[in-house]
C-alpha positions in Angstrom: 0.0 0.0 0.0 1.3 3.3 -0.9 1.0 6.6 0.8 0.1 9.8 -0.6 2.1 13.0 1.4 0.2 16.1 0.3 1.3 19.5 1.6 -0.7 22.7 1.7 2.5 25.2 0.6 0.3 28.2 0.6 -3.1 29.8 0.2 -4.2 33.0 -1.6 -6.7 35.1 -0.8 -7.5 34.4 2.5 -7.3 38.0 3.6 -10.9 38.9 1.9 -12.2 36.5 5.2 -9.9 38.4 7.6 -10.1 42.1 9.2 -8.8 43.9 11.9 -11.4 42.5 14.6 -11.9 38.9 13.8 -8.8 36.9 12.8 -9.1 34.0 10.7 -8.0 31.0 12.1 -8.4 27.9 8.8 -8.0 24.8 8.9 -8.0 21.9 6.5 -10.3 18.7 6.2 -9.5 16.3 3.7 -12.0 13.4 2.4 -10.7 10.3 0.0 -14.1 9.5 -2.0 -15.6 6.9 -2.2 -14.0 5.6 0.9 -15.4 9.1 3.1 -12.4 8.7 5.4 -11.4 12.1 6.7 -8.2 13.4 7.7 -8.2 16.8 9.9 -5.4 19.0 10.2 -5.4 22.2 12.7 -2.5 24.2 13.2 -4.4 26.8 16.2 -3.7 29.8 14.0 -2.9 28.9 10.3 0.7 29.3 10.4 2.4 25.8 10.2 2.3 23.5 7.0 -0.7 21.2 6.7 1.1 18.2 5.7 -1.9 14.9 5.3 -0.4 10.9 5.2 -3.0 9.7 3.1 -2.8 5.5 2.5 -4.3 4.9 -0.7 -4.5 1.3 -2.4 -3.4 0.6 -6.2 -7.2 0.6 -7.0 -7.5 4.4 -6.1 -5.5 5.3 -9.4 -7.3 3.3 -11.5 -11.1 4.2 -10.5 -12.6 6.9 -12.1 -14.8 8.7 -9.5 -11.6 8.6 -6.7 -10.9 11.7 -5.4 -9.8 13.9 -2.9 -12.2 16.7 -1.6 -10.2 19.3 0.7 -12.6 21.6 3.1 -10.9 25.3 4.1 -12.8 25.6 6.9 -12.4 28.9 9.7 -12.5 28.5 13.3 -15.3 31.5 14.8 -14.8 32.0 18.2 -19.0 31.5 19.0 -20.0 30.1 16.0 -17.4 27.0 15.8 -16.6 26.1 12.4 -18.0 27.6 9.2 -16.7 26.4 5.4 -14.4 29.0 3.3 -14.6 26.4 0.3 -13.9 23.6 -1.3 -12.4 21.7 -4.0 -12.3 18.1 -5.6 -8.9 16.7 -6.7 -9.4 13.6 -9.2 -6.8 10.9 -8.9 -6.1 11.6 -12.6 -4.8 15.2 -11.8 -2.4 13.2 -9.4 -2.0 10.5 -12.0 0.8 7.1 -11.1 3.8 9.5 -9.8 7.6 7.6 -9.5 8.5 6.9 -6.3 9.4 10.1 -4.1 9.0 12.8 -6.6 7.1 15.5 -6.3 3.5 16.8 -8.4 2.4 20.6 -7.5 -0.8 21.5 -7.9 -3.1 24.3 -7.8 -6.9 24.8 -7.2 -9.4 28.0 -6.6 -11.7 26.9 -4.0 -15.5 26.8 -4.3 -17.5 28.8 -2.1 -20.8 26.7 -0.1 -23.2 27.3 -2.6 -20.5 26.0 -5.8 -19.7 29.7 -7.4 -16.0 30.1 -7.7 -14.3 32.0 -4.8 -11.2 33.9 -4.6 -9.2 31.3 -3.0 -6.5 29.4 -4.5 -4.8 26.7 -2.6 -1.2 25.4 -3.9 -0.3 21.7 -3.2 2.3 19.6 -3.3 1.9 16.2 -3.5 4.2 13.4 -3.1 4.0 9.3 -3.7 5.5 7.3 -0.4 5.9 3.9 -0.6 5.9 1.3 -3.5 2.8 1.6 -5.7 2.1 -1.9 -7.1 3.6 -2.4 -10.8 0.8 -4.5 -11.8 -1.4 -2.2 -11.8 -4.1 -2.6 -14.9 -4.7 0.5 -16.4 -6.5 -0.7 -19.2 -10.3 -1.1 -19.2 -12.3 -3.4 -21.0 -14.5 -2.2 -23.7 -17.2 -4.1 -25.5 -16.7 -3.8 -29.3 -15.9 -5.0 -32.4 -12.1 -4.9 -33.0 -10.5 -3.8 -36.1 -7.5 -5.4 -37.4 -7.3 -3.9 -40.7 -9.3 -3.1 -44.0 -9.5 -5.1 -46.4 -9.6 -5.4 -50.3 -11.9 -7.2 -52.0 -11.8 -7.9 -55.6 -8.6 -7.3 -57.7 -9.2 -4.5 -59.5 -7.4 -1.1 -58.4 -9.5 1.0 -56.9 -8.1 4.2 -58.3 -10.3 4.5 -61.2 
């Protein structure tokens, strides 16, 4: 089983939530579909590196509807926890990486309702661990296959 490392390097427009009398304090929530295991990850003020150990299986790369969805949520000191937005990453954005080598990615969040919000959130993601080689990536199709066209009669066929 492999291990996914993904790393939140930075966020952008976050200071649109923020003011002078209520400091945001995010933090991060991140789902593997179809699974719905959740990993949380709060810092207390938004300033470390939200760095998730994510275990996925060889099948997670070759499903279509896997996915990541990562919540930027805000800490309200009466409230509790409201959602800044959200954003699905498909397992063929992270795609079969070689071992230990680094993918960055980038995403604008979605706000609650699904309109596009002025958040963008830059990732790094990172492959741990051996990722079986015998993974099948090809799907089987239902069809008739086509070996080649062939002539019939032996005339040419240019006039």
């Amino acid at each position: 089983m492999s291990t996914l490392e993904i790393s939140v390097v930075s966020s952008e427009g976050l200071n649109k939530y923020s003011s002078y009398f209520s400091r945001i304090r995010p933090f991060i929530t991140l789902t593997k579909l179809p699974a719905h295991v959740t990993y949380h990850h709060y810092d207390g003020g938004g300033t470390g590196e939200h760095v998730f150990l994510v275990p996925v299986d060889p099948t997670f790369f070759s499903d279509i509807y896997s996915c990541l969805r990562l919540q930027l949520c805000n800490t309200r000191r009466f409230i509790g926890p409201t959602q800044l937005g959200w954003c699905l990453i498909p397992a063929s954005d992270i795609g079969l990486l070689p071992h230990d080598s680094v993918r960055y990615l980038s995403y604008r969040l979605r706000a609650t309702d699904g309109s596009r919000s002025h958040v963008i959130v830059n990732l790094s993601i990172r492959l741990k661990g051996s990722c079986s080689s015998s993974i099948d990536t090809c799907q089987a199709v239902i069809g008739i296959p086509v070996t080649a066209v062939r002539k019939f009669g032996t005339g040419d066929c240019s006039s």
